[in-house]
C-alpha positions in Angstrom: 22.4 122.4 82.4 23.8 119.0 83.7 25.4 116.5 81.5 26.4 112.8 83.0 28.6 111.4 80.5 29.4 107.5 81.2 33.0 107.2 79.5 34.4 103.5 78.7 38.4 103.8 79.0 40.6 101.9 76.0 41.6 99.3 77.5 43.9 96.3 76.1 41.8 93.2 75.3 38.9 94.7 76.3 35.8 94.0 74.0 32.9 96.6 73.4 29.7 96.4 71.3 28.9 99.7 69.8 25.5 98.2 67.8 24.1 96.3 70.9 25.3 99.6 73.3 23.7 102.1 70.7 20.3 99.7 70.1 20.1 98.4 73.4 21.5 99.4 76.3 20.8 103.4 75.8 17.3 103.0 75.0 17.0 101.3 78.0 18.7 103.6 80.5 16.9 106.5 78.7 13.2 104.8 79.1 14.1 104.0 82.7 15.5 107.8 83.2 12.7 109.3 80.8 15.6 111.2 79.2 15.5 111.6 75.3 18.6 113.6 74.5 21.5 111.4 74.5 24.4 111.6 72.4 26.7 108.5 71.9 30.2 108.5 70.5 32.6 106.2 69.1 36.0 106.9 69.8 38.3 106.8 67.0 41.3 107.8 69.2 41.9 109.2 72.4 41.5 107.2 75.8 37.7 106.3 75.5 36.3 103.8 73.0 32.7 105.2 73.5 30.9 107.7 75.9 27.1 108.5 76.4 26.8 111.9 77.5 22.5 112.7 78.9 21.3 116.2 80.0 19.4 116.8 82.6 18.0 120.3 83.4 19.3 120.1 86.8 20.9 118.2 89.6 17.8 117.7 90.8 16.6 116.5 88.0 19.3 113.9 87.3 18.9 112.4 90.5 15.3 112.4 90.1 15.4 110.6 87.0 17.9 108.1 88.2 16.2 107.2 91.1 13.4 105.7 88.5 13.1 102.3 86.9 15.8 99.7 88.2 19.3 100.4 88.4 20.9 97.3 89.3 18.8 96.2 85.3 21.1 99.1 83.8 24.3 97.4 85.6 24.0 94.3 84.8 23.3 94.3 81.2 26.9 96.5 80.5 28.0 92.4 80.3 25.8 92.2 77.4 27.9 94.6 75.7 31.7 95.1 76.7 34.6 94.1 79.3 35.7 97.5 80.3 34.2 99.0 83.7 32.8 102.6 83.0 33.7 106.0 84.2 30.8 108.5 85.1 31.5 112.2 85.4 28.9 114.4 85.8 29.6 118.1 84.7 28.0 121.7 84.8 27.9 123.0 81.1 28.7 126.7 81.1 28.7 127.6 77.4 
């Protein structure tokens, strides 16, 4: 199993959206990636304000699925929705 978590670093005087991110912005990247398990969290503390994590069966499969729909979309609306540039990490899960 593969999971690309997207990570938003606290950052001072930076603003994030958490309704329009959860509402909006997810359900896009997910339709575009044809992905339906996504969690989202809200950081209460810690050095992320919020984080999308998606599975993918695969590597394969991730980059299949973001090779679909159009990426530079899924860039440009993060402006609709916070200041802070995002952190992707892309992980193996082993347990």
């Amino acid at each position: 199993m593969i999971r690309l978590s997207v990570l938003y670093p606290r950052t001072e005087g930076a603003t994030f959206d958490h309704d329009y991110y959860r509402d909006k912005h997810i359900p896009m990247a997910s339709a575009m990636w044809g992905i339906s398990e996504v969690e989202i969290d809200r950081g209460l503390d810690g050095p992320y304000v919020a984080a999308a994590h998606f599975r993918f069966a695969s590597i394969e499969a991730m980059k299949t699925a973001m090779s679909r729909g159009d990426r530079k979309a899924i860039t440009a609306d993060v402006a609709n929705y916070t200041t802070i540039t995002p952190v992707m990490q892309t992980s193996e899960v082993s347990g």
